[in-house]
BAVO-118090 format. One line per 10 residues: number of its first residue (from 1); their letters; for each residue x, y, z of N, C-alpha, C, O, CB. Coordinates in steps of 0.1 Angstrom, whole numbers, plus 5000, padded with zeros to 4 digits. Glycine has a CB too. Layout:
<atoms>
NUM> A> X Y Z X Y Z X Y Z X Y Z X Y Z; ...
</atoms>
This chain:
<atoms>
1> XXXXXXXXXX> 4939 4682 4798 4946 4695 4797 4944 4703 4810 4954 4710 4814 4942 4703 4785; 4931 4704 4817 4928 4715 4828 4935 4704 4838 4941 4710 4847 4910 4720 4831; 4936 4696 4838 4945 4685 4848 4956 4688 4851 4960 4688 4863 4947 4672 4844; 4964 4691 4838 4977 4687 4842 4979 4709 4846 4984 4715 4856 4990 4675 4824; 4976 4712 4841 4969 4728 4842 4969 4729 4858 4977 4736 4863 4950 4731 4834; 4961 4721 4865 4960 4725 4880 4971 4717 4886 4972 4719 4898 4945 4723 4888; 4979 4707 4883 4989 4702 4890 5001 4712 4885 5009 4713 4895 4991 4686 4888; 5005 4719 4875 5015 4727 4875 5011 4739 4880 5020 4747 4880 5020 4727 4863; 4996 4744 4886 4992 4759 4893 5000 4753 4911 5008 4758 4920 4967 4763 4893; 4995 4743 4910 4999 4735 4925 5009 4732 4927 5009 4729 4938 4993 4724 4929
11> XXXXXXXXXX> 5023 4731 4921 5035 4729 4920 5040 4742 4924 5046 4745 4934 5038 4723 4909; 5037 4749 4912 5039 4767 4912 5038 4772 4930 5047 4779 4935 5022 4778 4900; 5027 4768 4937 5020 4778 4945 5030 4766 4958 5030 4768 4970 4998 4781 4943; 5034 4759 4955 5041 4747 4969 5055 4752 4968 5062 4754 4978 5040 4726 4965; 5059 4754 4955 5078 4754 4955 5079 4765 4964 5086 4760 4974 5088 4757 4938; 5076 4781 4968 5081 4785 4975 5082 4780 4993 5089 4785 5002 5077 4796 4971; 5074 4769 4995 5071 4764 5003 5083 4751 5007 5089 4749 5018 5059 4762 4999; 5085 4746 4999 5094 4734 4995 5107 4739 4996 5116 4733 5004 5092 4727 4980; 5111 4753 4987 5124 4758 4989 5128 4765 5003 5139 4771 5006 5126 4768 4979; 5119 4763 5010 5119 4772 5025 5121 4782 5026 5131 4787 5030 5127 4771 5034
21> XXXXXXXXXX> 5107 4791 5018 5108 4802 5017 5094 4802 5026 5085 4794 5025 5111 4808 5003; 5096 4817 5039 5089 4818 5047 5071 4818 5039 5069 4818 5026 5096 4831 5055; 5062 4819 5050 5047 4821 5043 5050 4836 5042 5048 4841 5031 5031 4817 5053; 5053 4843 5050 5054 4856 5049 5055 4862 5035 5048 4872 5031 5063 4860 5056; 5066 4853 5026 5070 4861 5013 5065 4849 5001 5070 4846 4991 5090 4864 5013; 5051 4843 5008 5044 4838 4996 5033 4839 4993 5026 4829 4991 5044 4827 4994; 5027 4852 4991 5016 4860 4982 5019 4855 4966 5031 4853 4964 5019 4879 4982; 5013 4854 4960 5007 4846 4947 5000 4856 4940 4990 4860 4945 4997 4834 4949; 5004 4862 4928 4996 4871 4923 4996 4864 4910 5006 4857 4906 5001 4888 4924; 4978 4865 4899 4977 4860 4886 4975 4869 4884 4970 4878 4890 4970 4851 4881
31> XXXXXXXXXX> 4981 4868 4868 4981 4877 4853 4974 4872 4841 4981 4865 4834 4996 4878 4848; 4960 4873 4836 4960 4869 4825 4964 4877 4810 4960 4888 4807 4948 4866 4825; 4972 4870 4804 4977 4879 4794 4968 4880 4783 4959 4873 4783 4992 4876 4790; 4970 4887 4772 4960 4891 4760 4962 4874 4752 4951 4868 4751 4968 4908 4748; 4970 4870 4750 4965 4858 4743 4960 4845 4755 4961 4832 4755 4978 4852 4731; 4954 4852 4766 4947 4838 4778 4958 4831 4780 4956 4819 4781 4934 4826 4772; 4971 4834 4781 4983 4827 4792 4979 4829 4805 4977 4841 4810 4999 4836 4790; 4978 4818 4814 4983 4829 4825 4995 4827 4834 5003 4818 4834 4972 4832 4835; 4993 4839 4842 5010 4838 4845 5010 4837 4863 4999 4835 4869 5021 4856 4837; 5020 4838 4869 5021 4837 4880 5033 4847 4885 5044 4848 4879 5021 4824 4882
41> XXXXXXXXXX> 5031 4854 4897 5041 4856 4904 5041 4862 4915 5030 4864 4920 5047 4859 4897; 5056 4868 4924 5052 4869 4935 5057 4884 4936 5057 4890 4947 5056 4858 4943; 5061 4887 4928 5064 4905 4925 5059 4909 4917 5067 4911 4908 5076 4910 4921; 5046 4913 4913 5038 4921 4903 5050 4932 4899 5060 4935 4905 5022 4929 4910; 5045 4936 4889 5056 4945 4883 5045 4954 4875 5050 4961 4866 5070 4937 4873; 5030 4955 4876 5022 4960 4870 5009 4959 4876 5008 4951 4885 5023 4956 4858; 4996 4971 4872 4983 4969 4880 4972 4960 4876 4960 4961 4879 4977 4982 4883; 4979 4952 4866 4974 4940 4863 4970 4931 4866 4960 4924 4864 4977 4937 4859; 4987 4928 4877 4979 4916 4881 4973 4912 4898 4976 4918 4909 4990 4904 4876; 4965 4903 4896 4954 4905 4906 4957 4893 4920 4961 4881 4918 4936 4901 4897
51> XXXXXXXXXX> 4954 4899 4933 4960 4885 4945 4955 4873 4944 4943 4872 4948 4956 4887 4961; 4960 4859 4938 4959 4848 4935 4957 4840 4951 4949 4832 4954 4971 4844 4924; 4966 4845 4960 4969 4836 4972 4977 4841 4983 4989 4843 4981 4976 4824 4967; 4972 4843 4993 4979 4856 5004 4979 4844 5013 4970 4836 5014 4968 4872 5011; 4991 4843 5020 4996 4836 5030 5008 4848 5041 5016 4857 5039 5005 4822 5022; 5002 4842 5050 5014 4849 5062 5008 4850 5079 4997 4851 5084 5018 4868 5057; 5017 4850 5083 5014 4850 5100 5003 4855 5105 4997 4864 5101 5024 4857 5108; 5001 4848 5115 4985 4856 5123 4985 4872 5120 4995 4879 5119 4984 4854 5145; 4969 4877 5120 4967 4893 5116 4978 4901 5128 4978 4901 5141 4948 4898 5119; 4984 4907 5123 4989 4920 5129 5005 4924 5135 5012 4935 5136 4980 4919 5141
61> XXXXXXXXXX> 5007 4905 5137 5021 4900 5138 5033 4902 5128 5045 4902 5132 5021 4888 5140; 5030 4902 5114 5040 4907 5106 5044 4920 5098 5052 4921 5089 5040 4900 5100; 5036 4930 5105 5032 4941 5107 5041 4948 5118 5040 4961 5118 5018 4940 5109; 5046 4945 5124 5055 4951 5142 5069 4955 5135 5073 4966 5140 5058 4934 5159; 5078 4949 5126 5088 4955 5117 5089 4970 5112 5097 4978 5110 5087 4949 5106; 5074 4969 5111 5072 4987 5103 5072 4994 5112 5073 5006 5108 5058 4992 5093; 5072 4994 5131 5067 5001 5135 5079 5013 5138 5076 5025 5138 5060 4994 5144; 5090 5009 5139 5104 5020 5140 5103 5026 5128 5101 5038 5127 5121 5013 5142; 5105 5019 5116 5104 5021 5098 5093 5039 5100 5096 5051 5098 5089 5001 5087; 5084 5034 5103 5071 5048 5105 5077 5055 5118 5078 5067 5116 5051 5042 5107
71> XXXXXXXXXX> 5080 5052 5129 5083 5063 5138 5096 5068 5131 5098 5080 5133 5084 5059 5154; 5103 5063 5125 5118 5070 5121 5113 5082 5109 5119 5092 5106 5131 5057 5114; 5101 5076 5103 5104 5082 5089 5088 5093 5097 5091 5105 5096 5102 5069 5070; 5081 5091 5100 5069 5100 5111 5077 5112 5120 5070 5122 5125 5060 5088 5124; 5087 5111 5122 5094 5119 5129 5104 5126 5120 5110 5135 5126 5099 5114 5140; 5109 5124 5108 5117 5132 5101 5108 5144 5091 5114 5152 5084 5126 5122 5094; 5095 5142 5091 5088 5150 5084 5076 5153 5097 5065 5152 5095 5083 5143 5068; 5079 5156 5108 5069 5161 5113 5057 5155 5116 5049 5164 5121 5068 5169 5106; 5051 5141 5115 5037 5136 5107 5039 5130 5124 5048 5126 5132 5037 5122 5087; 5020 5131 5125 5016 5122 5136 5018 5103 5132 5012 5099 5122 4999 5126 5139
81> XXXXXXXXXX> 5027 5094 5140 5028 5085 5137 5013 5079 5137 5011 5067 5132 5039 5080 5144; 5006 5083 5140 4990 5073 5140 4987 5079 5125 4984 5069 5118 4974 5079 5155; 4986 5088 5119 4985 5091 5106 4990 5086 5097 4984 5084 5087 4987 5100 5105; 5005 5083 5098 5011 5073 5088 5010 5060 5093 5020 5054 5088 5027 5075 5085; 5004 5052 5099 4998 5039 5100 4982 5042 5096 4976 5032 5091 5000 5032 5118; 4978 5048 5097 4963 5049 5090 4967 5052 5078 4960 5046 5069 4953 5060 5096; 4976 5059 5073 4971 5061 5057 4980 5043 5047 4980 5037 5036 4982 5084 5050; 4988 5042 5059 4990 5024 5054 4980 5013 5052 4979 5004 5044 4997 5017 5064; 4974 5017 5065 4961 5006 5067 4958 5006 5056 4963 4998 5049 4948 5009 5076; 4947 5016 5052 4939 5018 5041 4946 5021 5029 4937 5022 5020 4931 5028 5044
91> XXXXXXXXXX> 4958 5022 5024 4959 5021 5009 4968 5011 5010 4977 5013 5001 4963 5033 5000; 4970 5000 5019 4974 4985 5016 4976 4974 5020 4981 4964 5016 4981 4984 5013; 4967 4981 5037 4967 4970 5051 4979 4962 5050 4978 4949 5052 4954 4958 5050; 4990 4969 5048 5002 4963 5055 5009 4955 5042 5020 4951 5044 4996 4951 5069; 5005 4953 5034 5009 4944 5024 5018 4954 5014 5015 4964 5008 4995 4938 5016; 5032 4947 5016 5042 4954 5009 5043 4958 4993 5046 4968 4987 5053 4947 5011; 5039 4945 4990 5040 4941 4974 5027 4944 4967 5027 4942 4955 5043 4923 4972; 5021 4946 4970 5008 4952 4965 5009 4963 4954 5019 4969 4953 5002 4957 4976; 5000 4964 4948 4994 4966 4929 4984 4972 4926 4975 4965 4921 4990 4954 4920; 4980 4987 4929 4964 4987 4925 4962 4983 4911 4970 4975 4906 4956 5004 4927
101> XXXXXXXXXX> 4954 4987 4905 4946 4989 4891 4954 4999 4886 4961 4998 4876 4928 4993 4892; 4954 5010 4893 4961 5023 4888 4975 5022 4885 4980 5031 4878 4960 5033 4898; 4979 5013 4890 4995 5010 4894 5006 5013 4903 5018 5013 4903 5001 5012 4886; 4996 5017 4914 5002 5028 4928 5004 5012 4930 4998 5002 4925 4990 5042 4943; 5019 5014 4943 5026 5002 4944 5027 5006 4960 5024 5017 4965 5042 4999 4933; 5033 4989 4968 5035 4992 4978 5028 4996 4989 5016 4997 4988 5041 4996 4977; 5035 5000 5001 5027 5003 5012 5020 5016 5014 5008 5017 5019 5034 5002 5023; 5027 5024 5010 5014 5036 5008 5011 5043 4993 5009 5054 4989 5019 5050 5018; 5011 5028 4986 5007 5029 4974 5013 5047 4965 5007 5057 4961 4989 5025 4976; 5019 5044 4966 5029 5053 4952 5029 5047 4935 5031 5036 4928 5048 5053 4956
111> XXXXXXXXXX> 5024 5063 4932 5021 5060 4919 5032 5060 4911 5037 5071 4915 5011 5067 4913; 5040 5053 4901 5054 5057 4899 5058 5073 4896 5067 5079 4901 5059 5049 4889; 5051 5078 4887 5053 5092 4888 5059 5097 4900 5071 5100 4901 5041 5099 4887; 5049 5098 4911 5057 5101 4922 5064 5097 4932 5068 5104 4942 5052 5104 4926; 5068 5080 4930 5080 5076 4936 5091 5081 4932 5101 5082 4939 5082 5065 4936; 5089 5085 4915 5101 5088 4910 5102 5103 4911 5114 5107 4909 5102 5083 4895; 5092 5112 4914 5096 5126 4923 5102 5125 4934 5111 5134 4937 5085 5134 4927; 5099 5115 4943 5105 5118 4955 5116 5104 4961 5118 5099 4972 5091 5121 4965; 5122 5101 4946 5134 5095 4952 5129 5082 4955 5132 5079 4966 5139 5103 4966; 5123 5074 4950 5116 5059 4957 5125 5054 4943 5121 5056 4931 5093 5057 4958
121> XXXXXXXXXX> 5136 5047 4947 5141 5036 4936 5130 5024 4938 5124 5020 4928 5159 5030 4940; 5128 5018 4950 5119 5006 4951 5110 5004 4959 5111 5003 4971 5124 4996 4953; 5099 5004 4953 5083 5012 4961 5082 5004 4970 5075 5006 4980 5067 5014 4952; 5088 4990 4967 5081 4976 4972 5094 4973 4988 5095 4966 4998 5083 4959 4955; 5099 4979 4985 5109 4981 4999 5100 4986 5012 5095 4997 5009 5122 4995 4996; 5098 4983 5021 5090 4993 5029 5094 5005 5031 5087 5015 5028 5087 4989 5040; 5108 5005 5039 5112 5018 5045 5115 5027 5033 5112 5039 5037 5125 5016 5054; 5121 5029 5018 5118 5034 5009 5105 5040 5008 5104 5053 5007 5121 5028 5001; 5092 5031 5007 5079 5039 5003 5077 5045 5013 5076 5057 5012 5066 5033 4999; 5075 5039 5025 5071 5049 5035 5077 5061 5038 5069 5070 5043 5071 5044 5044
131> XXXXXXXXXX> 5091 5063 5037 5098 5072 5036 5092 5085 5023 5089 5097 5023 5111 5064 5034; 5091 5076 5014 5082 5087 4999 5073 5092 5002 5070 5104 5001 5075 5080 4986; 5064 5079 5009 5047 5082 5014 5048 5095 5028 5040 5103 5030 5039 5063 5022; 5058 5093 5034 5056 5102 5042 5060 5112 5042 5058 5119 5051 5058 5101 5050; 5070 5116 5027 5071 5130 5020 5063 5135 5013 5061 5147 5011 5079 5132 5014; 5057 5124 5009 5046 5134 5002 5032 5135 5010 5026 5145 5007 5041 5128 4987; 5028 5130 5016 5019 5134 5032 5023 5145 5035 5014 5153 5036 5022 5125 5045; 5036 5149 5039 5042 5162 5046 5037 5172 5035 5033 5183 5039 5060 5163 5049; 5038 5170 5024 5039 5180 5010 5024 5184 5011 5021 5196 5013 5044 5171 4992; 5014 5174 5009 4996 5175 5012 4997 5187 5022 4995 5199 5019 4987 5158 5023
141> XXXXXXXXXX> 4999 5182 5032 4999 5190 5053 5000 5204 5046 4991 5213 5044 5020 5185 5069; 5013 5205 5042 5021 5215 5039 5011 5228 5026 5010 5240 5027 5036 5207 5033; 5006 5220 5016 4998 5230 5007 4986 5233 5011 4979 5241 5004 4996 5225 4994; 4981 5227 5022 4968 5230 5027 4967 5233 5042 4957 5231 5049 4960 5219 5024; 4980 5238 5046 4978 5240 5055 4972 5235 5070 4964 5239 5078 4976 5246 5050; 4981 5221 5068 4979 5212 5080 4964 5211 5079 4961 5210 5090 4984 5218 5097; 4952 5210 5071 4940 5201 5070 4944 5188 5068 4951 5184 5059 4931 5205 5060; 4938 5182 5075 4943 5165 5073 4933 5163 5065 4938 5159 5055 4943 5153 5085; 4920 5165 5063 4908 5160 5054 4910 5165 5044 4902 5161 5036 4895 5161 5057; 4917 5175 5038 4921 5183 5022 4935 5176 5021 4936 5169 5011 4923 5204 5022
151> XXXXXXXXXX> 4946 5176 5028 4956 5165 5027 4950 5153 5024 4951 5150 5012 4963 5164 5040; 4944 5144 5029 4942 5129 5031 4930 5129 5012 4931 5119 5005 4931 5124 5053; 4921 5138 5008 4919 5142 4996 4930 5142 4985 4927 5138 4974 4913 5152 4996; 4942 5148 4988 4947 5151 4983 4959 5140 4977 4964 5138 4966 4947 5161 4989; 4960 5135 4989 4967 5121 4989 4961 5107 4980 4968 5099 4975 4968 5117 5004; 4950 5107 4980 4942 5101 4969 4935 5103 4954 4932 5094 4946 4936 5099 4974; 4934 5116 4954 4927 5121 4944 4938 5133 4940 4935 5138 4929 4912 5125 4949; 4947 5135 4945 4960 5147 4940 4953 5160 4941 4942 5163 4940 4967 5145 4922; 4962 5166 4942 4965 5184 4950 4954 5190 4941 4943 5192 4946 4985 5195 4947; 4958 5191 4928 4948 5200 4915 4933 5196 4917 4923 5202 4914 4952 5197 4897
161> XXXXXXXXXX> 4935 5184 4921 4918 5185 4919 4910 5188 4934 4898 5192 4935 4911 5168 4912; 4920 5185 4944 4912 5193 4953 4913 5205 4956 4906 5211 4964 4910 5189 4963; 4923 5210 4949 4922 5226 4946 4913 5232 4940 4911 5244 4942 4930 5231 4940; 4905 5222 4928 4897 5227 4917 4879 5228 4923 4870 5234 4918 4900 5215 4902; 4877 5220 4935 4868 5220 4940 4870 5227 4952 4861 5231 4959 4863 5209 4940; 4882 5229 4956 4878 5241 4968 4877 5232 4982 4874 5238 4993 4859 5250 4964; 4879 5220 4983 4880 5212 4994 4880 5192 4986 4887 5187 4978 4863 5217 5007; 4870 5188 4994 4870 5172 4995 4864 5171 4981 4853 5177 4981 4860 5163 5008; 4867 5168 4971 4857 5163 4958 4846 5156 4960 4844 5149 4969 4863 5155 4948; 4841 5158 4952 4825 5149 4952 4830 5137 4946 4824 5134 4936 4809 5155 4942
171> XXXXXXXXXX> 4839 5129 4949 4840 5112 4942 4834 5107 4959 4835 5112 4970 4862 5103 4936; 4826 5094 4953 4827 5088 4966 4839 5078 4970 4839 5072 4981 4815 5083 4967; 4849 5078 4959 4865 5069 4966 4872 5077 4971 4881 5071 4978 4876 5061 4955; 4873 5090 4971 4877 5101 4981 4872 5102 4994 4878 5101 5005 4873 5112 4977; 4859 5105 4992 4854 5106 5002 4855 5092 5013 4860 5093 5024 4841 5109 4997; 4849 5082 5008 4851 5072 5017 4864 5071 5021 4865 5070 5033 4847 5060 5014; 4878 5070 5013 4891 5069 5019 4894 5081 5030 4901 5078 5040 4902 5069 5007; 4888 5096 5029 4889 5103 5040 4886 5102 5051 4892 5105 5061 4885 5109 5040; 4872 5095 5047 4866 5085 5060 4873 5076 5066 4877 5076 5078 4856 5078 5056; 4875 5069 5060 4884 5051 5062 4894 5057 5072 4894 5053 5083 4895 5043 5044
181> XXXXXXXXXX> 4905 5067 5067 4917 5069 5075 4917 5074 5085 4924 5071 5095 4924 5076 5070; 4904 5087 5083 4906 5092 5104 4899 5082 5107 4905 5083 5118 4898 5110 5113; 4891 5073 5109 4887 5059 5114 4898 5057 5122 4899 5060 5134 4884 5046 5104; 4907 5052 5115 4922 5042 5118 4926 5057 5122 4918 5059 5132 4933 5031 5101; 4932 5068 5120 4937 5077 5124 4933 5073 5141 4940 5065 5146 4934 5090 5117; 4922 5078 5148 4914 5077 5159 4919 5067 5167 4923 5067 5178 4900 5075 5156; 4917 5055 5157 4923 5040 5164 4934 5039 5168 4936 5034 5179 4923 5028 5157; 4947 5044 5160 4959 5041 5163 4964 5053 5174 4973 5051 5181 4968 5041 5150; 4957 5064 5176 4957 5077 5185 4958 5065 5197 4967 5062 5204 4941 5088 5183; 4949 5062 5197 4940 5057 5213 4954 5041 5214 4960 5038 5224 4913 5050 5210
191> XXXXXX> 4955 5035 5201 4964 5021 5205 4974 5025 5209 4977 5021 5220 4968 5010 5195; 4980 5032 5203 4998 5037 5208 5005 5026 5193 5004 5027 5181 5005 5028 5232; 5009 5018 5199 5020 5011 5189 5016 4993 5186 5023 4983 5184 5037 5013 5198; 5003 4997 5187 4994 4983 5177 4990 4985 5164 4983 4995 5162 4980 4976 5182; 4995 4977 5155 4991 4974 5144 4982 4966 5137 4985 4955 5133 4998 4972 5143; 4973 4970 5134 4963 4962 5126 4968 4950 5114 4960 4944 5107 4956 4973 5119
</atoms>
């Protein structure tokens, strides 16, 4: 049974391969379901399910597409373009199709609530999220008055609660993602138009 079990996981994970479908668009995500099915696929549709199998071009090279995508949408809201590649880095290193736990989707991980405030029909589109992601970035800037470290809080942990503490919350997944981003903020300052 576990036999024929890993020749139909191995069939599953080859056909996009066989059908000539690029590596680029063959990420592998598993699902185990409540009665121990498990499932497979390559569009999560929930924060369930978890990266089974990441395939795609050398680091950094399939990443250079987004770079007009973020200066077009970095320049219609005002945003330093090194700021919207850092707040990408870190909530999805580039990975379109991506699923937290929470169920924030896509490249700058939108939670549907607020894709569906700000107009995101399909999170998993890039130029859509990023487009979202970089309205609601502007919206952060904007309630806090251009602080990027109460913005970039705010962007992870939402507006009310770092209103309710008066700056950065005491989580340390806040805190370190504040950290994480002016990192990459810094970096992409100084690269110009490289992508991690």
């Amino acid at each position: 049974m576990i036999q024929i079990r890993n020749v139909l996981i191995t069939v599953v994970l080859l056909m996009p391969l066989l059908a000539g479908i690029s590596p680029a668009d063959a990420d592998i995500y598993r699902y185990v379901d409540a009665n121990g099915r498990v499932q497979f696929t390559d569009t999560p549709t929930h924060g369930r399910w978890n990266m089974y199998s990441r395939e795609g071009p050398s680091a950094g090279s399939e990443h250079r597409p987004y770079l007009e995508i973020i200066r077009r949408h970095a320049n219609s809201y005002s945003l330093e373009e090194a700021l919207v590649k850092a707040v990408i880095k870190v909530e999805s290193d580039y990975q379109p199709r991506i699923v937290s736990k929470k169920g924030a989707q896509g490249l700058m991980q939108l939670i549907p609530e607020t894709a569906k405030l700000l107009k995101v029909n399909n999170p998993f589109d890039p130029s859509e999220n990023i487009r979202g992601g970089s309205a609601y970035l502007r919206r952060m800037l904007d309630l806090f008055n251009d602080d990027v470290e109460l913005a970039l809080a705010a962007y992870n942990s939402g507006p009310s609660t770092v209103q309710r503490y008066g700056g950065v919350p005491p989580y340390d997944e806040t805190r370190n993602y504040v950290k994480k981003v002016k990192h990459y903020l810094d970096y992409y300052r100084q690269a110009g138009d490289t992508l991690l």
